[in-house]
C-alpha positions in Angstrom: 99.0 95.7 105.6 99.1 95.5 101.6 97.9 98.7 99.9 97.4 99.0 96.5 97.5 103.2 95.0 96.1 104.4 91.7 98.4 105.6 90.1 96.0 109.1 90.3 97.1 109.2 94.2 100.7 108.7 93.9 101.2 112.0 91.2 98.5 113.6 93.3 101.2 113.4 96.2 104.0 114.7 93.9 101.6 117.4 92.7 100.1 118.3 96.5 102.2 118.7 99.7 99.8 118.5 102.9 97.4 116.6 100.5 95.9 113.1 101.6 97.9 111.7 98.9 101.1 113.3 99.9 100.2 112.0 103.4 99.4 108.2 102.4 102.5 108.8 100.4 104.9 109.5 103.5 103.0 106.9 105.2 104.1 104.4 102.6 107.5 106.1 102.6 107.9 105.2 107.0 106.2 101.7 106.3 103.3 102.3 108.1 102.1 99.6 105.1 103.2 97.5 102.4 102.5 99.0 98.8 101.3 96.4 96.2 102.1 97.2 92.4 102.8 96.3 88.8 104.7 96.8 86.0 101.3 98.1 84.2 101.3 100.6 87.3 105.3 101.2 86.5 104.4 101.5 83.0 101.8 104.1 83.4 103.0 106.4 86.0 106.7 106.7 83.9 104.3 107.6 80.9 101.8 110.0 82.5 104.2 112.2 84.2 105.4 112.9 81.0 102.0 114.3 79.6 102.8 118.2 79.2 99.9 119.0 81.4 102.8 117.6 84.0 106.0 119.1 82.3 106.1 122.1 84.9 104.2 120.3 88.0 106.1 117.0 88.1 110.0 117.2 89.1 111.5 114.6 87.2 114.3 113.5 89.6 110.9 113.0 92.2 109.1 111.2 89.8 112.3 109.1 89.0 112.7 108.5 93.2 109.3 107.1 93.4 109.0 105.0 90.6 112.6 103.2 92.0 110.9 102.9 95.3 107.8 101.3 93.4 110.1 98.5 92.0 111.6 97.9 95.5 108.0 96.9 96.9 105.7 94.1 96.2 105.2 93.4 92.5 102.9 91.6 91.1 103.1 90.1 87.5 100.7 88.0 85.3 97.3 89.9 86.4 94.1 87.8 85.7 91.6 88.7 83.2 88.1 89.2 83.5 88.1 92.6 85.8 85.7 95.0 84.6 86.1 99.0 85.3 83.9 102.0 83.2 87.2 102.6 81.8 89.1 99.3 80.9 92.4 100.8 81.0 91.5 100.8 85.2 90.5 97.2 85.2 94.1 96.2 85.8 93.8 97.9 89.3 91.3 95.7 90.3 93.1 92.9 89.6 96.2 93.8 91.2 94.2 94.6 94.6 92.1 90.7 94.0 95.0 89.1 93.5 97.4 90.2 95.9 94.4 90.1 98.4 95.8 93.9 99.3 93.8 95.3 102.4 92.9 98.7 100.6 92.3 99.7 96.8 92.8 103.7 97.2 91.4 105.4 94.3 90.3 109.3 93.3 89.3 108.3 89.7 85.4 108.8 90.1 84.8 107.7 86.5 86.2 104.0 86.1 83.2 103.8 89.0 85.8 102.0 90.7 85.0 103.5 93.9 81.1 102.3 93.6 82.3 98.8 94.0 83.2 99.5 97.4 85.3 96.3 97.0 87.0 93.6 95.0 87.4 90.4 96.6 88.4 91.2 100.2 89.8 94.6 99.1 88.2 97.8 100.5 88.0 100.5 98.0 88.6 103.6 99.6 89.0 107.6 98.9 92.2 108.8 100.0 90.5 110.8 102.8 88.7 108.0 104.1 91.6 106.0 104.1 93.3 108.4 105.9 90.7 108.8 108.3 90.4 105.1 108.5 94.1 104.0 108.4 96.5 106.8 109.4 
C-alpha cells in the first residue's frame, strides 16, 4: 500500500508521542506501507523544522533520521501541473498522491480544503485518525 503524508503529519509525529501521527509514523517505520514522497516534500519538511516556533520541539538529529529515511522510499519527481488546493503551496500534495496512484493522501491541514476533496484520482484523503482507524 502507497501512502502519501503531509508533511503536517510527519512533524506532528516528531512533536507528539502516542499521537495518530506518531502512530502512522511507526507504522511506516515497520512497513506496514510504502511512503510516497518528493523532493518538494524533502524540501519543505528540512525548511519547516527550522521555523523557531520548532527550535525547542523538533530534535534535530530526529528530524535529520526522518528526512534520510524519506529519501530511502518512493520518490517521485516531475509532478504535473494543474492541481488546485485553497493554498497553492499544498497543490503539490495532490499531485504526488494522483500521480503515484498512492492508496491514502493523509492530511491535518484543514485550510488547503484538501481534506473536502475526499479524493484525488483514486487516492482517499484521509484524517490521520481515520486512517488509523481505517488502516492500522
Amino acid at each position: 500500500m502507497r501512502v502519501v503524508l503531509d508533511s503536517n503529519i510527519l512533524l506532528s509525529a516528531l512533536i507528539s508521542p502516542h499521537s495518530p501521527p506518531h502512530r502512522i509514523y511507526q507504522a511506516w517505520r515497520k512497513g506496514v506501507f510504502e511512503l510516497v514522497t518528493c523532493s518538494e516534500q524533502i524540501d519543505e519538511i528540512r525548511r519547516a523544522s527550522r521555523y523557531p516556533k520548532f527550535k525547542n520541539i523538533l530534535q534535530p538529529h530526529r528530524v535529520g533520521f526522518m528526512l534520510n529515511n524519506m529519501q530511502k522510499s518512493m520518490v517521485i519527481d516531475a509532478l504535473p501541473d494543474g492541481y488546485e488546493a485553497a493554498d497553492p503551496n499544498d497543490a503539490w500534495l495532490l499531485a504526488l498522491a494522483d500521480k503515484s496512484q498512492a492508496h491514502y493522501l493523509v492530511t491535518g491541514d484543514k485550510r488547503a480544503g484538501i481534506l473536502s476533496l475526499g479524493k484525488v484520482g483514486k487516492t482517499q484523503i484521509a484524517t490521520a485518525c481515520t486512517f488509523c482507524d481505517k488502516v492500522l
